[in-house]
C-alpha positions as CSV (number, residue, x, y, z in Angstrom):
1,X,0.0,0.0,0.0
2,X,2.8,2.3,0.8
3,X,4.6,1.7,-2.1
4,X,1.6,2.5,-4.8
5,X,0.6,5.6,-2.7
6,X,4.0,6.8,-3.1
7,X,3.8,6.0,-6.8
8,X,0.3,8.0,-7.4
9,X,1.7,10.6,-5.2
10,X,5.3,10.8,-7.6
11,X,2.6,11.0,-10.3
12,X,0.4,12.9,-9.5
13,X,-2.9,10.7,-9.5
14,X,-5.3,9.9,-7.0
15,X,-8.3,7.5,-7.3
16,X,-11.7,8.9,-7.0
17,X,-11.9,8.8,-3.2
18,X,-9.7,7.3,-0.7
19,X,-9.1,6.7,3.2
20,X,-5.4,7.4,4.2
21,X,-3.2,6.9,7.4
22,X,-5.4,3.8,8.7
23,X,-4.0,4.2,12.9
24,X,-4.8,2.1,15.8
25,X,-8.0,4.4,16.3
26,X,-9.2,4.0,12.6
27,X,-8.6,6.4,9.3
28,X,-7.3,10.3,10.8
29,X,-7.9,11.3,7.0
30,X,-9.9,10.7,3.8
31,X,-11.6,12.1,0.7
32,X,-14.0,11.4,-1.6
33,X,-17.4,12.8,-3.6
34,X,-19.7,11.8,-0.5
35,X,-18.9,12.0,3.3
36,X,-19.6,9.1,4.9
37,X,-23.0,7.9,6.1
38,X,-23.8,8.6,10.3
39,X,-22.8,5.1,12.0
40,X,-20.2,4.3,9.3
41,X,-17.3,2.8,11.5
42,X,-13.6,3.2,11.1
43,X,-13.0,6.3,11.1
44,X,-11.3,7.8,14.4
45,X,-12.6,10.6,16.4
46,X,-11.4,14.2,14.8
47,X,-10.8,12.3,11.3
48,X,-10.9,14.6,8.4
49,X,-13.0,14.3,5.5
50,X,-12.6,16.1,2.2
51,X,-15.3,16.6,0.2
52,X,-14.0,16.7,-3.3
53,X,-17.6,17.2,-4.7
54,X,-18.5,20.4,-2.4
55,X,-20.1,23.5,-3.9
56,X,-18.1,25.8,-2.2
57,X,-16.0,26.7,0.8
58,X,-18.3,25.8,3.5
59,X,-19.1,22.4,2.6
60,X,-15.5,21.1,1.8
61,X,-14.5,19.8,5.2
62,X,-15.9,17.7,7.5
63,X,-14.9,16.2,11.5
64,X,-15.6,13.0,12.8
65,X,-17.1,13.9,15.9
66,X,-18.4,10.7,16.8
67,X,-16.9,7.5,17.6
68,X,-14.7,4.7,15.6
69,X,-17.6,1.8,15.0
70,X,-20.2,5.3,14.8
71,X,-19.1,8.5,12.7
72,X,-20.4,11.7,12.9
73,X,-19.1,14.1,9.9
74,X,-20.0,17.3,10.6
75,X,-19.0,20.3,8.5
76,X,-16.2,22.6,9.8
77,X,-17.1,25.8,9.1
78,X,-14.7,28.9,8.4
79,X,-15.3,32.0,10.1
80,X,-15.4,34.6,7.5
């Protein structure tokens, strides 16, 4: 896994969506065209989600604010 994410990164490419940096607590990053569904488990607690497929600045990043086995996303929002 580490060895093709270096290659895509050398090159450039990406698939579609992705969940990255898998740690003892579950994924701490990810991205894709949808956030994940409520009660969707493996993500950690304060994982980051990156909405590729937002319409604009305030619907691009999201928090896990619930548990491993039981995600929350919620949108961070950007004080303007």
């Amino acid at each position: 896994m580490l060895h093709n994410l270096y290659d895509a990164l050398n090159r450039g490419e990406m698939p579609a969506s992705l969940d990255l940096f898998n740690t003892p607590a579950g994924y701490i990053l990810a991205y894709g065209a949808t956030v994940p569904a409520d009660a969707t488990a493996g993500y950690a607690p304060g994982c980051l989600f990156i909405h590729i497929d937002g319409t604009g600045y305030n619907t691009v990043l999201y928090c896990n604010v619930g548990s491993v086995t039981d995600c929350d996303f919620n949108v961070v929002t950007v004080a303007s």
